[in-house]
N, C-alpha and C positions, 0 to 999 in steps of 0.2 A: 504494500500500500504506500504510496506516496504523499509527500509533504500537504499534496494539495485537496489528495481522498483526505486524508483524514481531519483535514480543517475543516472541510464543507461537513464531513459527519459530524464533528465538534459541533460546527454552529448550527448544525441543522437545516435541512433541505427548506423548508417555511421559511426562514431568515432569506437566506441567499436568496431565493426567489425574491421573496420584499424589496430585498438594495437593488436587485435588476430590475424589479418593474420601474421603479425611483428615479434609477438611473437614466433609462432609457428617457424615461418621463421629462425627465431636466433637463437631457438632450435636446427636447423641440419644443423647449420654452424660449425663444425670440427675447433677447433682450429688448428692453425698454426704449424708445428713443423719443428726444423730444421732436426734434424734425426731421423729414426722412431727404432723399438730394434731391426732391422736387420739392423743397421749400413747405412741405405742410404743416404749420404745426398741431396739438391737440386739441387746442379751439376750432381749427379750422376744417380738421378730422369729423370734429361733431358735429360741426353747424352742417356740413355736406350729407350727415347720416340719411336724412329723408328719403335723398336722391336712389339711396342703393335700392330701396321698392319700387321708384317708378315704372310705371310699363314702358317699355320699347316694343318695336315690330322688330322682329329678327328672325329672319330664313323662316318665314311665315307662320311663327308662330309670335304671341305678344308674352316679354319674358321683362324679366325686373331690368333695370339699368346694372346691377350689380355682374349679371350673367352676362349681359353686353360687352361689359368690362374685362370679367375674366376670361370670357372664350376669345376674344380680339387679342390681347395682351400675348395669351397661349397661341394664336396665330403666327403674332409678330413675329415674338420674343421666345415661345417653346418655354415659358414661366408663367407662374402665379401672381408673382411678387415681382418690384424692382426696389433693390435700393432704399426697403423698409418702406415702403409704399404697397399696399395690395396692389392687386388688378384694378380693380374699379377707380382705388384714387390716382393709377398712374394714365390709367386713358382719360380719364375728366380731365387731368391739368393739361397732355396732349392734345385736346380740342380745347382747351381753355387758354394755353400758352405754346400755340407750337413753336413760337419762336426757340422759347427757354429750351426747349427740347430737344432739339433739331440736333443736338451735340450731345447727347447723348447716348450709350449704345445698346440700343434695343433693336435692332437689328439682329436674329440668329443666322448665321451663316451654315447651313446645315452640311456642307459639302467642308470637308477636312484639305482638301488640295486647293478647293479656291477661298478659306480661311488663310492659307498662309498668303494667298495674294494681296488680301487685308494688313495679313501680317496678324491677325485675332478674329475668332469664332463669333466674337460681338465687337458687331460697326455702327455710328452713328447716322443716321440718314445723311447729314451733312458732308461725312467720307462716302457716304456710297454716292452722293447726287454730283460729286466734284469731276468737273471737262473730263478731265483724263481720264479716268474711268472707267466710262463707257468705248471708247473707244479699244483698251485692254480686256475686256467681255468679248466683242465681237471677233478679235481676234482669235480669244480661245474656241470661239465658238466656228469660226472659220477653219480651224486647225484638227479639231475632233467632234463634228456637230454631238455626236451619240455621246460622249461623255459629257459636255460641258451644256447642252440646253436646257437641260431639266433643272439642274441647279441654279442655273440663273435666271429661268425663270421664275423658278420659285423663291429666290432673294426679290425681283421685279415685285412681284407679286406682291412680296412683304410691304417692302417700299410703299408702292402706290395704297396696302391697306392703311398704314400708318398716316400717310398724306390725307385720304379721302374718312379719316374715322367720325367727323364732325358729319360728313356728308351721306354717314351711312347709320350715323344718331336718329334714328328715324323716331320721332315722339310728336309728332303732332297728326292726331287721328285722320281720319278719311273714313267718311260712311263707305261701307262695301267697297273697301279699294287699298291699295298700300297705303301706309302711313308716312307725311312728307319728314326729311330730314330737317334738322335742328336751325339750321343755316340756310332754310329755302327764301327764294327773297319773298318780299311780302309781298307783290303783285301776282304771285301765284296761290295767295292765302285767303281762306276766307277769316269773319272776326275771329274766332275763335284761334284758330290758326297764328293771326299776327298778334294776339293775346302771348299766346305760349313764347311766340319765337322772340317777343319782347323779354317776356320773364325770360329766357335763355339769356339773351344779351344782357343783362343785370347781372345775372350769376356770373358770365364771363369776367362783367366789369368790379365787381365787389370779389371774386378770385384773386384776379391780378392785384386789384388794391390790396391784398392779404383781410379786409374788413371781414370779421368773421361771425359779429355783429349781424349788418348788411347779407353775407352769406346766406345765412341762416332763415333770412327772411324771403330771400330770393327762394331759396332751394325749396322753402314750405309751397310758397305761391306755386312756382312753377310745379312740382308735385300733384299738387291736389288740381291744379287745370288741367293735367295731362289726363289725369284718373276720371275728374269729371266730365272732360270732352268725349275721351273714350266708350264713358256708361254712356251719354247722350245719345251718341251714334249707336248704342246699339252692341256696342262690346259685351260680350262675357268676359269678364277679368277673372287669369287666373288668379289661385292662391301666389300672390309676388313674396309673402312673408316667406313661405315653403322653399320657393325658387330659390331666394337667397340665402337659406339655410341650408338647402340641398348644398350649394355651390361653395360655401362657407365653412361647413362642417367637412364636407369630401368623405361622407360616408366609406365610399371603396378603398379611399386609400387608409382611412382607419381601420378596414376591417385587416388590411397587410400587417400595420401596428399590430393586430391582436394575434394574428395568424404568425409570426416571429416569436412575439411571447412564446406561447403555445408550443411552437416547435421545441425552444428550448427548454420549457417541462416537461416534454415528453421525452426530450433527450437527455434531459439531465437524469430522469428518473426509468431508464434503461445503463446508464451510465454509473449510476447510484445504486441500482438493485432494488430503487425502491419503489413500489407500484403503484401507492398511492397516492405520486407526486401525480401519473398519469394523469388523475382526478382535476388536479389544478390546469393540466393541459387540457383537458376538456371541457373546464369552465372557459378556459379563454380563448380555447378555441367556436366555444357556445356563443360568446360575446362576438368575433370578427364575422360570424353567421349574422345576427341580430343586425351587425351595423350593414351587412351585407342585403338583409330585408330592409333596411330600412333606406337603403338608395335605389335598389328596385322598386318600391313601391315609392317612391318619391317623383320618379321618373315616368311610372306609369302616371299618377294624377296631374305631372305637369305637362305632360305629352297628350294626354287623353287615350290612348293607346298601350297596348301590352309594348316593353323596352325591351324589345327583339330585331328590330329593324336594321341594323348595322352590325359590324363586329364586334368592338366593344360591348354593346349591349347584350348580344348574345355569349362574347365571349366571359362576361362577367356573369351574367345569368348561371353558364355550366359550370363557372365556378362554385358558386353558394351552393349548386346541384351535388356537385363533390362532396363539398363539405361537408351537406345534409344525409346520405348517405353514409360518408363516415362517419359521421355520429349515430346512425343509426343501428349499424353493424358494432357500434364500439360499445352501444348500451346493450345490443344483444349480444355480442360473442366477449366482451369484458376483456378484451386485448386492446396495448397500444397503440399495434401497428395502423390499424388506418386513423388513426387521432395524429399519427406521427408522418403518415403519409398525405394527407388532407393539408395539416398544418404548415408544410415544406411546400408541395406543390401550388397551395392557395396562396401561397407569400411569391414565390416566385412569377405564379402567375396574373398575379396583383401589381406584381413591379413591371410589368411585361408589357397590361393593357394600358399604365398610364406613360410606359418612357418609348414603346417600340412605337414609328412613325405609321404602322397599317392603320392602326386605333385610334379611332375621333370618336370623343368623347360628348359632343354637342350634338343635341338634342335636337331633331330636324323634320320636318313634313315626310309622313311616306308618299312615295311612287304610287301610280293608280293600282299597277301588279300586288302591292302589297296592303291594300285597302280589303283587307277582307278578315273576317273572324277565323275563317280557315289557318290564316298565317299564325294565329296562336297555339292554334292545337299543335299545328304539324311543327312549330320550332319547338316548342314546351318540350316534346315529348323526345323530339332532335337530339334538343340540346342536354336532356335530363340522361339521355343513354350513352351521350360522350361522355358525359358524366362519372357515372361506372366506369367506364374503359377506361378514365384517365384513373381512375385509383387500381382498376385491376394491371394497368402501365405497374403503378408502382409495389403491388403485390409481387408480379413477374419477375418487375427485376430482382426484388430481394430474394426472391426466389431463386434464383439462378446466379445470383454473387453468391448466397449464402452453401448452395448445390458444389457451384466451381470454383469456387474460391478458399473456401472454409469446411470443405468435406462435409456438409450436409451437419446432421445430425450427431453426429460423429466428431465434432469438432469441440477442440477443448479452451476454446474462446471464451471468457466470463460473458463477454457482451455475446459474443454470437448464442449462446445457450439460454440465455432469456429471452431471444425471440420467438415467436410460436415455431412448432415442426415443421420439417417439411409437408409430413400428413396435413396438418391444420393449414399454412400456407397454399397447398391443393386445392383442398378445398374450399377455403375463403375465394378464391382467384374462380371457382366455378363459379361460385354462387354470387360474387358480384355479375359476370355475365351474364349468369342465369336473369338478372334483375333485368341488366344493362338488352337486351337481345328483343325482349317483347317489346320494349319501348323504342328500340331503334325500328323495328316490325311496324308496329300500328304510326309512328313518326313517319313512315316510307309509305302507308296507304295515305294517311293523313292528307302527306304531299301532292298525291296522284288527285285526290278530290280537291286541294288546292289549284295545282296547274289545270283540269280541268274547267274550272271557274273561272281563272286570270287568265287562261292561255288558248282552253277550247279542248283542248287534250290531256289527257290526265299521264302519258307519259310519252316521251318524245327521244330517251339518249340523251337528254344537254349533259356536258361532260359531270356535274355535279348529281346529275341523277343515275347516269353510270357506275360514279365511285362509289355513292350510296349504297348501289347493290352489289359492289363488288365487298365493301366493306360486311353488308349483310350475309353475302357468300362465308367470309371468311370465316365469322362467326356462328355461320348455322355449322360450317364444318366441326370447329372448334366444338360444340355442345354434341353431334353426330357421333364423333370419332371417340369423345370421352364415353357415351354411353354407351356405343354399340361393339367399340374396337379397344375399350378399356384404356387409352390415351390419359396417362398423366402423367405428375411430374415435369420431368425438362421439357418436354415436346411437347404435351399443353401448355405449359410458360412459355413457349419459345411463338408457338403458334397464337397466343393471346398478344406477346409483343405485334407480330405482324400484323393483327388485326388492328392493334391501335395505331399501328403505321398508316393504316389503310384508311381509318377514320380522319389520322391530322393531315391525309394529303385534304381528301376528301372536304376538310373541314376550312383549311388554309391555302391548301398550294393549287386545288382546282382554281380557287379566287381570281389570284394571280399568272395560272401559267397554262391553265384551259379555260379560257374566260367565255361565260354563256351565259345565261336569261338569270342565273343565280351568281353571278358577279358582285350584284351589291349587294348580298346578304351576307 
């Protein structure tokens, strides 16, 4: 036993857990600050607070100014925050003061070869708008069109979002029609209309004066004109309080916070010998569930729609799907392992939906295709049977390190002997698929009476419905061969991996590299 087994047995597993939850806790506590580099201070913080509820129109649906703020900023910038500034306060003062801004670098360079052309990964509009420039873009672009036009266009893109953010501030209603930007001149307004865009211009002008006073007054008026214009015409206003809490709190990314915890209780307490710490992993891993229902259903009431319609959405859904199941298995079969495989896989795959570029996480009108009650059954049930297969992924593999690695059963491993048997590992790994197989099944008819509705035909080949059934193939074999041909151990582990291979082409890389009628899903 070493220095450090036997300190943690001294103090006790409950301690040590306590200073880590603490720890981690103090970790993303944000120091204090009185102003941030866009000059705001705490009076001026609060007097703007109003602002963060008001409605905007944004990619057709009407969503608080606060959500404006952050999903623009996350466009720009690939951030939340600047410089001690949220979202919402760094795009206000950006349409408030572009001047002040202009030198600043919000700008992300997402491309790492044309970063060093910069000379840094964040540029200020000012360095990117400079003669010279442009002229060094086209060249590259002239030199390898295929490497160099995606990336700059999409820097272009940044740019001109940054430029036009005032002109895409859309808050003054329109009966049955889009809502005008913040900045429309007044000849194209009616009263109410040059009402608002007045009170805009006030807030501008009591900003820049730093009056936080004056703010404060602006920010009230304009608020309640926006809100009251809107019910006049005729708006449904969503919950905006939700909206900004949704965006505020980051439900999903909190539930990675719990789902880390969690993992390492559950590793600490295979690593420890001691089982009951497992309990603390699946409280906290119960918690990263909970914060994970409660962005799903946040999403569905501010969308009006089931939170299926993209990848993120979806891909977050299969997640909590995981989890749920391994909790479910971990209160019936009273082992770590899927608390410990849940816990790992749902932090990584938490980190994945909100840093990998596939994943947009804004909230957006569906397509006509995907206007249908259809589209809930058949993704629900989709998404619930990757679900399984991603935990039975991680049943396999342990299965098969622990097989090839560690001589099975047989091995005189402290850690490897407190995982379940090989036996018990078997058959965990059947019987998630057992679960995972009828739902991938009725998700696959699902589809067909989908596509028949949106499409006319209930099946057609589009490559995503191909891999579907190859993926269903693989798996009917897998369940076939264990009960008829006695198949287990390595070669149903081995055969369970391929099926999850089949699923995340099927799930990811049809997306991307057989693109068909299910591209955007």
């Amino acid at each position: 036993m070493n220095a450090w087994t036997r300190v943690i047995r001294r103090r006790g597993w409950e301690d040590i857990l306590a200073i880590l939850i603490v720890l981690i806790g103090l970790a993303n506590v944000a120091p204090a600050q009185e102003k941030d580099s866009l000059g705001l201070s705490p009076e001026m913080r609060e007097a703007i607070a109003p602002l963060r509820g008001m409605p905007v129109q944004y990619y057709g649906f009407i969503r608080s100014a606060f959500t404006f703020g952050d999903n623009q900023l996350m466009e720009i910038s690939r951030k939340k925050s600047f410089e001690g500034a949220d979202a919402f306060e760094t795009v206000l003062q950006i349409m408030v003061s572009p001047d002040k801004v202009r030198n600043l670098p919000l700008l992300k360079v997402g491309h790492p070869e044309l970063a060093k052309t910069f000379g840094s990964s964040r540029i200020s509009l000012a360095e990117y708008r400079k003669p010279e420039v442009r002229p060094k873009l086209i060249k590259l672009i002239q030199q390898d069109s295929d490497k160099w036009t995606k990336p700059i266009n999409e820097l272009e893109s940044k740019a001109r979002l940054l430029e036009g953010l005032e002109s895409d501030f859309a808050i003054i209603p329109q009966e049955g029609g889009e809502w005008m930007a913040a900045n429309t001149p007044a000849s194209k307004l009616n009263e109410s209309g040059k009402k608002i865009a007045g009170e805009w211009k006030a807030l501008k002008t009591a900003m820049n004066a730093s009056d936080a006073e004056a703010t404060k007054k602006a920010a009230d008026e304009l608020s309640a004109s926006v809100k009251a214009t809107a019910e006049a015409d005729g708006y449904e206003l969503p919950n905006l309080g939700l909206d900004v809490f949704y965006h505020n709190h980051e439900p999903f990314k909190k539930s990675a916070f719990w789902y880390v915890l969690a993992m390492i209780a559950y590793a600490a307490s295979y690593i420890l010998g001691r089982p009951k710490v497992g309990w603390v992993g699946f409280s906290l891993l119960s918690i990263g569930f909970i914060e994970q229902i409660i962005g799903v259903t946040a999403r569905w009431i501010l969308s009006g729609r089931a939170p299926l319609s993209n990848m993120f959405e979806s891909f977050t859904f299969a997640i909590g799907g995981m989890v749920l199941v391994a909790l479910v298995f971990e209160a019936i079969n009273r082992t770590r392992l899927f608390g410990l495989g849940a816990a790992f896989l749902g932090f990584v795959f938490m980190v994945l939906a909100h840093k990998a570029p596939i994943f947009h996480s804004q909230i957006r009108p569906l397509m006509p295709a995907l206007q249908s009650s259809w589209l809930t059954y058949h993704v629900v049930t989709i998404m619930l049977s990757y679900s399984a297969f991603t935990l039975s992924f991680f049943v396999s593999v342990i299965y098969l390190l622990k097989d090839l690695l560690f001589h099975g059963d047989r091995s005189q491993n402290a850690l490897i002997k407190r995982l379940p048997s090989m036996n018990a590992l078997d058959v965990f790994n059947y019987r998630i698929i057992a679960v995972g197989f009828p739902l991938l099944t009725l998700g696959i008819v699902l589809g067909a009476v989908w596509a028949a509705t949106a499409w006319g035909r209930p099946w057609g080949f589009d490559p995503k419905e191909t891999w579907s059934a190859i993926t269903w193939l693989i798996y009917a074999i897998y369940l076939h061969v264990r009960y008829l041909a006695g198949w287990k151990g390595r070669r149903a582990a081995v055969l369970a991996l391929i099926g999850f291979a089949a699923m995340l082409f099927t799930y990811l890389g049809v997306n991307y590299l057989l693109p068909g009628l299910h591209s955007y899903v």
